[in-house]
N, C-alpha and C positions, 0 to 999 in steps of 0.2 A: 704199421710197424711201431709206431710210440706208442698206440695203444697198448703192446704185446712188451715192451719195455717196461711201460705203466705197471702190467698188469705183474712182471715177475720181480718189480720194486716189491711191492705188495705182499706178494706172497712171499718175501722175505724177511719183510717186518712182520708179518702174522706168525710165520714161523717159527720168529725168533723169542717173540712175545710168548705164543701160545706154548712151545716150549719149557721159557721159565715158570710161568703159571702152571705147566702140569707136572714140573719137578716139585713145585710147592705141594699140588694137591697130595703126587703122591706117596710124600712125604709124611702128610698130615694124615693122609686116609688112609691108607696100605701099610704107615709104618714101616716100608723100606727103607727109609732116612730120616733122623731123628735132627732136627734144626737146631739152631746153639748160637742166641741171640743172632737172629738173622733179619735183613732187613731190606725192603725195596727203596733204590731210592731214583729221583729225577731234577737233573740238572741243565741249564743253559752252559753253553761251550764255545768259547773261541778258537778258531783254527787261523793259524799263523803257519804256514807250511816255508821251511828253507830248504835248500840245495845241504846235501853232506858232501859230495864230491862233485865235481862238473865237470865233466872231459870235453877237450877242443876236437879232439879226433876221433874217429872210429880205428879200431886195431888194423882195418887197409890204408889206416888214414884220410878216411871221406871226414868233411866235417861234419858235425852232430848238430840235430837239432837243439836250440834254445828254449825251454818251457819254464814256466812259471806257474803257480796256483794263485787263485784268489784270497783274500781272507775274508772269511763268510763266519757266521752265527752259524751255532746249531743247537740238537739236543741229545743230551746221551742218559739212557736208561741203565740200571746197573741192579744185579740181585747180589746179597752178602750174604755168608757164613761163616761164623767163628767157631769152630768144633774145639778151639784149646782159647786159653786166657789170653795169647800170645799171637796167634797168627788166624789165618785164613782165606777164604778165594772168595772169588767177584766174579760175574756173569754179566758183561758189556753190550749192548747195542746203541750203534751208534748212528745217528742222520743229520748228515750236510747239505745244501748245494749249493754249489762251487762252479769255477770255469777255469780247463788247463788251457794256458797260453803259449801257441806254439810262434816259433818262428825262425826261419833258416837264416845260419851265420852268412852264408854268401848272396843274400838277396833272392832266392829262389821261391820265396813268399812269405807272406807274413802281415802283419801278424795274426794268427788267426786264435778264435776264442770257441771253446767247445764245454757249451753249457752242462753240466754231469751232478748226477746225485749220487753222493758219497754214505756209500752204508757197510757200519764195522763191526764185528761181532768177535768178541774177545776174551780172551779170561785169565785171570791171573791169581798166582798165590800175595797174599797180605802176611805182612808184618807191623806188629802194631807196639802201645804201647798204652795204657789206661791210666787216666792220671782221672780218674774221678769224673767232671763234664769234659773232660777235654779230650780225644786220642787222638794224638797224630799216627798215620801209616806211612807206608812204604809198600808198595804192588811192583812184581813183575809178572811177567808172560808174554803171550802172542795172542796171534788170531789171524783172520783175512779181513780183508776191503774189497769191497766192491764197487766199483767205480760204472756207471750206467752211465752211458749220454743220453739228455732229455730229447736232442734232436736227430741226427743221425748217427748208424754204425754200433757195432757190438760191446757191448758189457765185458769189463775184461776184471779176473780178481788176481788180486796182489798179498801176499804173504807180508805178513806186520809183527814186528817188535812189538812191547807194549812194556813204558814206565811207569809209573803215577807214586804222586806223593803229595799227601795232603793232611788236615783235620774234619775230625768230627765233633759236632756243638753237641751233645747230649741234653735234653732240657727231663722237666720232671716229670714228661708224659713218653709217650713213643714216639714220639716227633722229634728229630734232630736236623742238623743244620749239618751242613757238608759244604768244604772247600777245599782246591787244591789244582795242579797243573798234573798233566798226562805229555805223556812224548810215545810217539807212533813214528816207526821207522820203516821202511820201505821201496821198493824200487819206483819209477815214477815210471804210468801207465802212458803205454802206446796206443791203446786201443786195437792191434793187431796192425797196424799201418808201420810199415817202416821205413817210411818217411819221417813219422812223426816222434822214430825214438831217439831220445834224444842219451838214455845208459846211464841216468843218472839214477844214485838212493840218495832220497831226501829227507828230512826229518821234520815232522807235524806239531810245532806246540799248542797245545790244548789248557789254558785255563779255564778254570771251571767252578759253578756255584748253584745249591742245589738244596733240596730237602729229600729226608728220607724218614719213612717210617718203620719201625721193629712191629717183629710179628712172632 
């Protein structure tokens, strides 16, 4: 069964990967989509995940589970396009892993730690502004999360907000410098166990630092 978890990790990052790469090719080769200063790039991420709201009760009034995330490293891939001077969209994937931490307000167990690989695939429109080597942006949109447990039990995905705001280092090759922080927004995953829901959306900060190359 971890192996068959393994294997559909896998075939999510290939998917998503091969994807971007065959929006490029067939861009380049087909001529369906013409590119307009566009660019790969690859970043290091930290995730800091907090509570947005936290309910004591459930609506019969059971109490709710207490969960918490870890803060883990990760890496997030991103493809750009600017079709105007002015704005643009980005193509996200992203890889975690993390452990949600559960445990019952009235002592009924705890605490318990459930090892998980966090994978997010996302896209948002850009707003920018060009000051020469320097653009700062502005991104919104969404996407989903996939949330795998490495050890037991089902893959469950989650529908995601998506903020970001950062700069781009332009240097005097194709090579640029990328910084900035992301906010991912979310319900926090059960895994299908309702024991283990605890109803809360919680909010994911993400700073981030990276290079990317124009193509």
């Amino acid at each position: 069964m971890t192996w068959n978890r393994a294997q559909k990790a896998g075939q999510l990052v290939s998917s998503t990967l091969l994807g971007m790469l065959l929006c490029a090719a067939g861009g380049a080769q087909a001529q369906m989509y013409k590119f307009h200063q566009a660019d790969v790039g690859v970043a290091a991420a930290g995730q800091f995940t907090t509570s947005i709201t936290s309910q004591t009760n459930g609506s019969a009034g059971e109490p709710l589970t207490q969960e918490s995330t870890t803060d883990s490293p990760g890496v997030l891939f991103t493809v750009r396009d600017h079709p105007v001077s002015w704005a643009g969209v980005e193509l996200n994937y992203q890889y975690t892993k993390l452990s949600e931490r559960f445990r019952s307000p009235v002592g009924g167990f705890g605490p318990v730690f459930l090892p998980t690989s966090f994978h997010e695939a996302s896209a948002a429109y850009l707003f920018h502004v060009n000051l020469h080597v320097v653009k700062p942006y502005v991104g919104i949109g969404g996407g989903a999360i996939d949330f795998v447990p490495t050890t037991e039990g089902a893959n469950q995905w989650r529908g995601t907000g998506l903020f970001d705001t950062g700069v781009d280092l332009q240097t005097h090759s194709s090579l640029g410098f990328r910084f900035g922080g992301r906010g991912l927004f979310y319900r926090a995953p059960n895994f299908y166990n309702s024991t283990l829901a605890s109803s809360r959306w919680v909010a994911t900060e993400e700073p981030y630092g990276g290079v990317y190359v124009k193509f």
